[in-house]
Backbone as numpy.savetxt, mean C-alpha at the origin, in Angstrom:
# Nx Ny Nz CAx CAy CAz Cx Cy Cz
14.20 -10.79 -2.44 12.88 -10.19 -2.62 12.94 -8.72 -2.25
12.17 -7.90 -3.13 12.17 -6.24 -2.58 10.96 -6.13 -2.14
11.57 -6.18 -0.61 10.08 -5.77 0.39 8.95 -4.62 -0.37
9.76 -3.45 -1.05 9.04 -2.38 -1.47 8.24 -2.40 -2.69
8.46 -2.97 -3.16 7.72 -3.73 -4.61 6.62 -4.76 -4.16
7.24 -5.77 -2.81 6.09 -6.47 -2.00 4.96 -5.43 -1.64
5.51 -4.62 -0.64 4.54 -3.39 -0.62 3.69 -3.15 -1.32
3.81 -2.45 -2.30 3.04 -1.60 -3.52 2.28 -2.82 -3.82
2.51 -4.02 -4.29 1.89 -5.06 -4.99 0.86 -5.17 -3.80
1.15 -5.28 -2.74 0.12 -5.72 -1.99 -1.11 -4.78 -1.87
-0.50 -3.34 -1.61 -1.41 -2.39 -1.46 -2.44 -2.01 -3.00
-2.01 -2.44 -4.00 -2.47 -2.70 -5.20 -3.22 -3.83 -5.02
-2.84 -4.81 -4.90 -4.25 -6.01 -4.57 -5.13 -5.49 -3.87
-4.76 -5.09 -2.52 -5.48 -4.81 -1.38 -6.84 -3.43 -1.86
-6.33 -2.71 -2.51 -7.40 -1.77 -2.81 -7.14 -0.59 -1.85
-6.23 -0.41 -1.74 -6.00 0.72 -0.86 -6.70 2.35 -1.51
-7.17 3.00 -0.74 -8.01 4.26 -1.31 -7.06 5.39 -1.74
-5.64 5.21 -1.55 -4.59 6.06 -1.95 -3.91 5.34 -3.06
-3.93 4.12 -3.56 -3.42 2.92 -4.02 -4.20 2.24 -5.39
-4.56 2.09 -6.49 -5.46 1.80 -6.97 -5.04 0.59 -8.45
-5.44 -0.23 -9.01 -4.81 -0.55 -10.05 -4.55 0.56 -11.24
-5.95 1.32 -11.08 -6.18 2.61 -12.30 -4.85 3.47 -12.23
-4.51 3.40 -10.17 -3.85 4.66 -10.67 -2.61 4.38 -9.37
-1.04 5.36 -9.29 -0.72 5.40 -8.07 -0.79 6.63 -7.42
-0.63 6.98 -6.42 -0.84 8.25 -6.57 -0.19 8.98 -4.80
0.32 9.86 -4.41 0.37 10.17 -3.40 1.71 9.28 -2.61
2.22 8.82 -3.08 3.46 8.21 -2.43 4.43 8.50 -1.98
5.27 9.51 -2.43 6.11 10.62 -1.89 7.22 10.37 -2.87
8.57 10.23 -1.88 9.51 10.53 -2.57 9.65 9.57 -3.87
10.73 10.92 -4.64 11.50 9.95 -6.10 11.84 8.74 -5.93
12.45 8.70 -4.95 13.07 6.91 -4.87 12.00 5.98 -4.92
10.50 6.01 -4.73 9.83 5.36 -5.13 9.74 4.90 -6.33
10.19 5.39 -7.27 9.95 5.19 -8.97 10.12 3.71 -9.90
11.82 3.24 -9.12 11.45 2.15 -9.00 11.35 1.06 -8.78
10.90 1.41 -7.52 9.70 0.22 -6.59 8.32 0.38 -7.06
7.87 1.06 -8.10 6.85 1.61 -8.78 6.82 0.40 -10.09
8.06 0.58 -10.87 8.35 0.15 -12.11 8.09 -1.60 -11.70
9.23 -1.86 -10.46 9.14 -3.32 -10.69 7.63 -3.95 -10.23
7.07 -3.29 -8.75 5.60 -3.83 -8.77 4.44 -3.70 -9.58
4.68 -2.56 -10.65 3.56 -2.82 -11.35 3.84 -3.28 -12.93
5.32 -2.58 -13.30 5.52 -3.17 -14.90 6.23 -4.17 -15.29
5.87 -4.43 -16.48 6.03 -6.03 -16.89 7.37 -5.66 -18.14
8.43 -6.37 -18.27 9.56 -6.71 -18.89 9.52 -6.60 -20.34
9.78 -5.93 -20.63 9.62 -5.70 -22.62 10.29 -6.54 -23.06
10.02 -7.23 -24.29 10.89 -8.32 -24.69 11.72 -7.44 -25.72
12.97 -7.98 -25.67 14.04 -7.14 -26.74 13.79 -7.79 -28.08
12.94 -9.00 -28.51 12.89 -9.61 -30.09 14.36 -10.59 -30.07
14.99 -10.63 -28.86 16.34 -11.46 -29.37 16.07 -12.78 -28.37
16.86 -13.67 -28.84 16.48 -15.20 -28.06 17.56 -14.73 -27.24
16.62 -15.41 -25.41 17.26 -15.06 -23.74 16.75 -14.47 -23.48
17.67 -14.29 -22.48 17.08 -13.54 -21.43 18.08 -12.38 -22.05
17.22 -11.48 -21.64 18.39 -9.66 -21.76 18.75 -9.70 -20.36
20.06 -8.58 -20.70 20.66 -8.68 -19.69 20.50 -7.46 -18.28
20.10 -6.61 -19.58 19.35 -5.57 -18.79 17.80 -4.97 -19.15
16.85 -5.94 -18.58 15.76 -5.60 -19.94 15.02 -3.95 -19.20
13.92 -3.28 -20.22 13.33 -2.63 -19.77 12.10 -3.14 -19.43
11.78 -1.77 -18.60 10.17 -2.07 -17.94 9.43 -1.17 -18.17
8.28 -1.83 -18.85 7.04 -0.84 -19.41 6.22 -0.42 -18.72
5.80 -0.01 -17.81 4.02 0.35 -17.31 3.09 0.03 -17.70
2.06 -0.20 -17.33 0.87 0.01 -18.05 0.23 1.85 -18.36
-0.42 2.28 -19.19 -0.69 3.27 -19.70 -1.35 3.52 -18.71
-2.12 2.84 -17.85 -3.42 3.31 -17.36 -2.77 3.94 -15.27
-1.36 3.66 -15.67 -0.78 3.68 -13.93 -0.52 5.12 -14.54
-0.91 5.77 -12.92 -0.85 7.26 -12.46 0.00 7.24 -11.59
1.19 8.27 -11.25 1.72 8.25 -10.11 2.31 9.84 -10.19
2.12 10.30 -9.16 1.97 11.72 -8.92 3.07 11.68 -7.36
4.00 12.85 -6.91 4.65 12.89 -5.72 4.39 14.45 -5.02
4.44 14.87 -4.43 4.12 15.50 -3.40 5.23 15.87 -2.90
5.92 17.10 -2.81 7.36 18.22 -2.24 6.58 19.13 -1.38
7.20 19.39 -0.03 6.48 20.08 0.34 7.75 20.99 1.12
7.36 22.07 0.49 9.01 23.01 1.02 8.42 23.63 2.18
9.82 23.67 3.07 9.69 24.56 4.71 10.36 25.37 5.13
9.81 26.28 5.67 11.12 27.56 6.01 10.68 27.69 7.34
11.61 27.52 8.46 11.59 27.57 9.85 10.56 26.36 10.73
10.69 25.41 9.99 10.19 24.53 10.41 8.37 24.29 9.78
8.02 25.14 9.64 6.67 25.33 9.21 6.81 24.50 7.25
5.61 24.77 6.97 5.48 24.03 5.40 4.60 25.44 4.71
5.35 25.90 4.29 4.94 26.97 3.21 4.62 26.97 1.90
5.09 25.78 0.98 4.71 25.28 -0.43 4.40 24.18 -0.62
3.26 23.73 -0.85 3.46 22.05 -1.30 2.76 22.37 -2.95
4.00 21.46 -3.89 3.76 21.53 -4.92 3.41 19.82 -5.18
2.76 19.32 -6.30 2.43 18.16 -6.87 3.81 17.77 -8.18
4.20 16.50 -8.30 4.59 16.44 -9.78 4.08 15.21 -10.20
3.94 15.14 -11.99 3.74 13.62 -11.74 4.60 12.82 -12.33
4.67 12.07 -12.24 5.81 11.15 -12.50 5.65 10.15 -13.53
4.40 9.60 -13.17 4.48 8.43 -14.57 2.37 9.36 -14.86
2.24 8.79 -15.82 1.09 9.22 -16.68 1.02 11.16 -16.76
-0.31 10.88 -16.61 -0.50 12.83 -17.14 -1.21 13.51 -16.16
-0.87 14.81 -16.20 -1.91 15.68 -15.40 -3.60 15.28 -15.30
-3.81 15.05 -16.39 -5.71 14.78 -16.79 -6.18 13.73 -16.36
-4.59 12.14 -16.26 -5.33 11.18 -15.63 -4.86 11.44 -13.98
-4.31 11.96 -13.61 -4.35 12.34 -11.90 -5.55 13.09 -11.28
-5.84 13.99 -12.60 -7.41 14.80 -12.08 -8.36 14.00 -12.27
-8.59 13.29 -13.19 -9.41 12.32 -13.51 -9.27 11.16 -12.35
-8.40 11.14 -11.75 -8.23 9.83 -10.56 -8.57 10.96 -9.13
-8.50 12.05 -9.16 -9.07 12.25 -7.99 -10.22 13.09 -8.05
-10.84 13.47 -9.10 -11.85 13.38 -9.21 -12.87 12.21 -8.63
-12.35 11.32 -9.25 -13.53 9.95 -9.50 -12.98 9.26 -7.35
-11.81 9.91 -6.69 -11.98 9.26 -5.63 -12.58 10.14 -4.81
-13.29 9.04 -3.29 -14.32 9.28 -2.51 -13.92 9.73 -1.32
-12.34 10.41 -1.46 -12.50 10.87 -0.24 -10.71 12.17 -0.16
-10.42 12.35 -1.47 -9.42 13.38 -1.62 -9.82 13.96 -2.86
-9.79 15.34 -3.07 -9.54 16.47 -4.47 -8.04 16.59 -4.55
-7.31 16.12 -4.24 -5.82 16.90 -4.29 -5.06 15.24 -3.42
-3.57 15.92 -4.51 -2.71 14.94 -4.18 -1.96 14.76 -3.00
-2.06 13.79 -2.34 -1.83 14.06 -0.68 -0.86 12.72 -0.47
-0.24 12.50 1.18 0.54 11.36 1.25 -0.46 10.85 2.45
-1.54 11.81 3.04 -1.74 11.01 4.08 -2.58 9.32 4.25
-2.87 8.78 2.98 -3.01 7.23 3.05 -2.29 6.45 3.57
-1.14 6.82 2.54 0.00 6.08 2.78 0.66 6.34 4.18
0.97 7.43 4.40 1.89 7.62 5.87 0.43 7.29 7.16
-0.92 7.22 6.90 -0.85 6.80 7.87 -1.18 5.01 7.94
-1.11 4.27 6.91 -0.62 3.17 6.76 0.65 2.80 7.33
1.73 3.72 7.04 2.90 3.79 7.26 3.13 3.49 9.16
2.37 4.22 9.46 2.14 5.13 10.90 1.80 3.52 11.94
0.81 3.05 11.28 -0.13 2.31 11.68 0.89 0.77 11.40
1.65 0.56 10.74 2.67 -0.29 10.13 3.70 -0.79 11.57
4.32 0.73 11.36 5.23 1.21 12.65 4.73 0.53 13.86
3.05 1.00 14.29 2.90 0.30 15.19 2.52 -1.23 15.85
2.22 -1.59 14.92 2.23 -2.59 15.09 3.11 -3.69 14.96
4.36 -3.21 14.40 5.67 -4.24 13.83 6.61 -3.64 14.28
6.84 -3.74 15.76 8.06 -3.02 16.28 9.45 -3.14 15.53
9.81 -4.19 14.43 10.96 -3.82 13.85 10.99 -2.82 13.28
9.40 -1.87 13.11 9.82 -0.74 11.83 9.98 0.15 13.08
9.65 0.08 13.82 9.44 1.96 14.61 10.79 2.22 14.88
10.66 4.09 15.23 11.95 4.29 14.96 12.46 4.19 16.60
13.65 4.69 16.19 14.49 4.06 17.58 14.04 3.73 18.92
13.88 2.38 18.42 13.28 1.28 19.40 14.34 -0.04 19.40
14.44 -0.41 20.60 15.39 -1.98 20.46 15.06 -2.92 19.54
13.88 -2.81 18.96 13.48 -4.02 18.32 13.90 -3.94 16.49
14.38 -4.86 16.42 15.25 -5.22 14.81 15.04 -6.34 14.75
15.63 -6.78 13.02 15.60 -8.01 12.31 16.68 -8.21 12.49
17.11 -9.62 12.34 18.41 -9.66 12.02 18.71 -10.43 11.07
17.74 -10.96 10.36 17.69 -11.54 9.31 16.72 -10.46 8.35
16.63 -10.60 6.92 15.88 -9.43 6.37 14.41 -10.37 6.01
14.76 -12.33 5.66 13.94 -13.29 5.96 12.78 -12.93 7.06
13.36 -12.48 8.24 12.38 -12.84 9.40 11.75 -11.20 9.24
12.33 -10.21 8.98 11.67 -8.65 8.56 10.48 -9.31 7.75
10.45 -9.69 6.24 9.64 -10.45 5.48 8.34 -10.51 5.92
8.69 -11.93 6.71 7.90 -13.03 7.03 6.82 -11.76 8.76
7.50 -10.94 9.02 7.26 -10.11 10.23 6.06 -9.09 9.59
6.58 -8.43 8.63 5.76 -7.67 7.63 4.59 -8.51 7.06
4.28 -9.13 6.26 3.38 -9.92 5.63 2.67 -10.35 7.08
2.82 -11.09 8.36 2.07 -11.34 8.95 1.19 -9.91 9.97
1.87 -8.92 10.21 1.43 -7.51 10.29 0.68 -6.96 9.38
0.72 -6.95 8.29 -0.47 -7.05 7.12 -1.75 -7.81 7.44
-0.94 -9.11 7.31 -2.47 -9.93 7.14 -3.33 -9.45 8.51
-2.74 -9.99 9.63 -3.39 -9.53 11.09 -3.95 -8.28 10.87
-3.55 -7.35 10.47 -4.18 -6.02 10.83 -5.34 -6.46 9.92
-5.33 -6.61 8.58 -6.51 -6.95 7.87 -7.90 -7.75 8.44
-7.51 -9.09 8.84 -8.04 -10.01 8.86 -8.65 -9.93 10.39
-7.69 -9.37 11.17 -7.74 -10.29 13.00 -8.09 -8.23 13.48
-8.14 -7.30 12.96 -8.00 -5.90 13.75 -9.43 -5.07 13.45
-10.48 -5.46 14.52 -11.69 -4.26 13.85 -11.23 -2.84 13.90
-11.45 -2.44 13.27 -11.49 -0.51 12.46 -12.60 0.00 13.41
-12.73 1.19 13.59 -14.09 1.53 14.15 -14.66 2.10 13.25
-14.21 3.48 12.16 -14.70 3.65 11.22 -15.18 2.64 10.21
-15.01 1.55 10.33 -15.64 0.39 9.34 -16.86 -0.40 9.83
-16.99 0.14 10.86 -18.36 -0.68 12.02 -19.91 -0.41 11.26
-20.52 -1.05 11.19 -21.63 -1.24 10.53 -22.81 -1.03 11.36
-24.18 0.04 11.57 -24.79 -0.21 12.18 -26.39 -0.85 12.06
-26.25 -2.05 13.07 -27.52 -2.58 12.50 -28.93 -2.12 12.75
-29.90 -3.18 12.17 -31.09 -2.63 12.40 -31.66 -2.54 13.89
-31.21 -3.07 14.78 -31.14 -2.86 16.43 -30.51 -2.02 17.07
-29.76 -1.28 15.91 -28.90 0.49 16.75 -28.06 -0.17 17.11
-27.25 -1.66 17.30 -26.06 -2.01 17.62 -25.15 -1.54 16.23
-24.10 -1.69 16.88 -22.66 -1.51 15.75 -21.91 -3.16 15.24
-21.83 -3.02 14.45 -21.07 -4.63 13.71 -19.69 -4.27 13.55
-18.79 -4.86 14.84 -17.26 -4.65 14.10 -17.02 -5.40 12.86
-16.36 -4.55 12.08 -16.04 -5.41 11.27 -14.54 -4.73 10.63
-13.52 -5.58 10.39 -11.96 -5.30 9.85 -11.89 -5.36 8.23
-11.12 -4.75 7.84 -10.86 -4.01 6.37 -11.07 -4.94 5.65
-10.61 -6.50 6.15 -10.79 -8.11 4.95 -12.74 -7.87 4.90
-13.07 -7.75 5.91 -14.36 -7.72 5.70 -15.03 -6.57 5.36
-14.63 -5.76 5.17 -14.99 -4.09 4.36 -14.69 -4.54 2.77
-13.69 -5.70 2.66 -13.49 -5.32 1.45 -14.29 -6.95 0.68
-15.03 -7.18 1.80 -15.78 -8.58 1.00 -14.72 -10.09 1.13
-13.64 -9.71 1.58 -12.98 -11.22 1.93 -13.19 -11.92 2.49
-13.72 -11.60 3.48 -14.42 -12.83 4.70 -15.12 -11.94 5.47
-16.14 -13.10 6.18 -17.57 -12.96 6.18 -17.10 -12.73 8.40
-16.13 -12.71 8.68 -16.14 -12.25 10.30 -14.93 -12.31 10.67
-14.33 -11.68 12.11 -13.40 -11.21 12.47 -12.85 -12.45 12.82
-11.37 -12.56 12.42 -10.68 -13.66 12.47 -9.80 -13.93 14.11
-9.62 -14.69 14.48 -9.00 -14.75 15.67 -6.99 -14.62 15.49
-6.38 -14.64 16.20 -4.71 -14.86 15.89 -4.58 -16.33 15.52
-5.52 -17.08 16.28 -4.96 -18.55 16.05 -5.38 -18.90 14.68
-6.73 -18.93 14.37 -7.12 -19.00 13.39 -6.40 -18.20 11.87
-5.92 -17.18 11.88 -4.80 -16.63 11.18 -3.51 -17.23 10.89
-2.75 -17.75 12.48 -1.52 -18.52 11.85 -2.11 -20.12 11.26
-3.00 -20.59 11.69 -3.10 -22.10 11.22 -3.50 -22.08 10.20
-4.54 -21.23 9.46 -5.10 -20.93 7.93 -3.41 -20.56 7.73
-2.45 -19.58 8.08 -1.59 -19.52 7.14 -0.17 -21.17 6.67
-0.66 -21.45 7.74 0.50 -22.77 7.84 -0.55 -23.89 7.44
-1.33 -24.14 7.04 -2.13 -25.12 5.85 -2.29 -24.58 4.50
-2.06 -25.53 3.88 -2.35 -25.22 2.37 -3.28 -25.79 1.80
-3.89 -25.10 1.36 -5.29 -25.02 0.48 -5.08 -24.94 -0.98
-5.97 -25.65 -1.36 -5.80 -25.62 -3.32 -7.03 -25.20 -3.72
């Protein structure tokens, strides 16, 4: 499995505000491209019976993905240029236009997702004792650091205030309409270790 394609797919479900089905946008480096290709495009058929052996991958028309260089001289950042990578200039303006909280192509969604990732999943932070040693248990480490932060972590910027001048915590699953209150840890692993149809 490519964790990084897990990634993107997720942050694509998830609705991330840097992240969008319409569009990608703000991700950084080239080597993203493709972990780009496999989470969002689908396999062209070659017209021949099988499987190909090396097939291609199409996009959808409607994916934006734009990267962000930002050159430095003496440590400082003196140029940041935009490029885009998959779609067009008009649909990147047109995608940040229409978003609610950037004019310009930026990484800070993502890195501080990234940031926020780190902390909470000591296998990612950097030189720290803590590692995988299986890439299985990285996986299974990641996806439950996801869900928890979602599900089980109130936001404060997401707090709701009611008609009594109190504040309503409430976590990003519930910002984004998934569930209706803040989930506990236990309640998280046992919903994840039952299966539901």
């Amino acid at each position: 499995m490519d964790l990084g394609a897990e990634s993107v797919r997720f942050l694509v479900v998830r609705g991330e505000s840097s992240v969008t089905e319409e569009g990608v946008r703000s991700l950084g480096a080239e080597g993203l491209e493709p972990v780009v290709r496999t989470a969002l495009g689908d396999a062209e058929a070659s017209g021949k019976p099988g499987r190909p052996r090396n097939p291609s991958v199409v996009l959808p028309a409607e994916v934006t993905y734009a990267t962000v260089h930002k050159e430095k001289e003496n440590g400082r950042v003196v140029r940041v240029s935009a490029t885009v990578v998959f779609g067009t200039w008009f649909a990147v303006l047109v995608a940040l236009a229409l978003s609610r909280v950037s004019r310009r192509v930026n990484t800070s969604f993502v890195e501080r997702h990234n940031g926020t990732d780190r902390g909470r999943c000591g296998r990612k932070g950097r030189k720290s004792y803590e590692f995988s040693k299986s890439w299985t248990m990285h996986v299974a480490a990641t996806r439950f650091s996801y869900f928890s932060y979602n599900f089980c972590w109130c936001v404060r910027i997401l707090r709701l205030k009611g008609e009594d001048g109190r504040y309503q915590a409430r976590t990003p699953a519930m910002a984004a309409g998934l569930t209706d209150h803040v989930w506990s840890i236990r309640e998280c692993i046992t919903f994840l270790a039952v299966q539901r149809q």
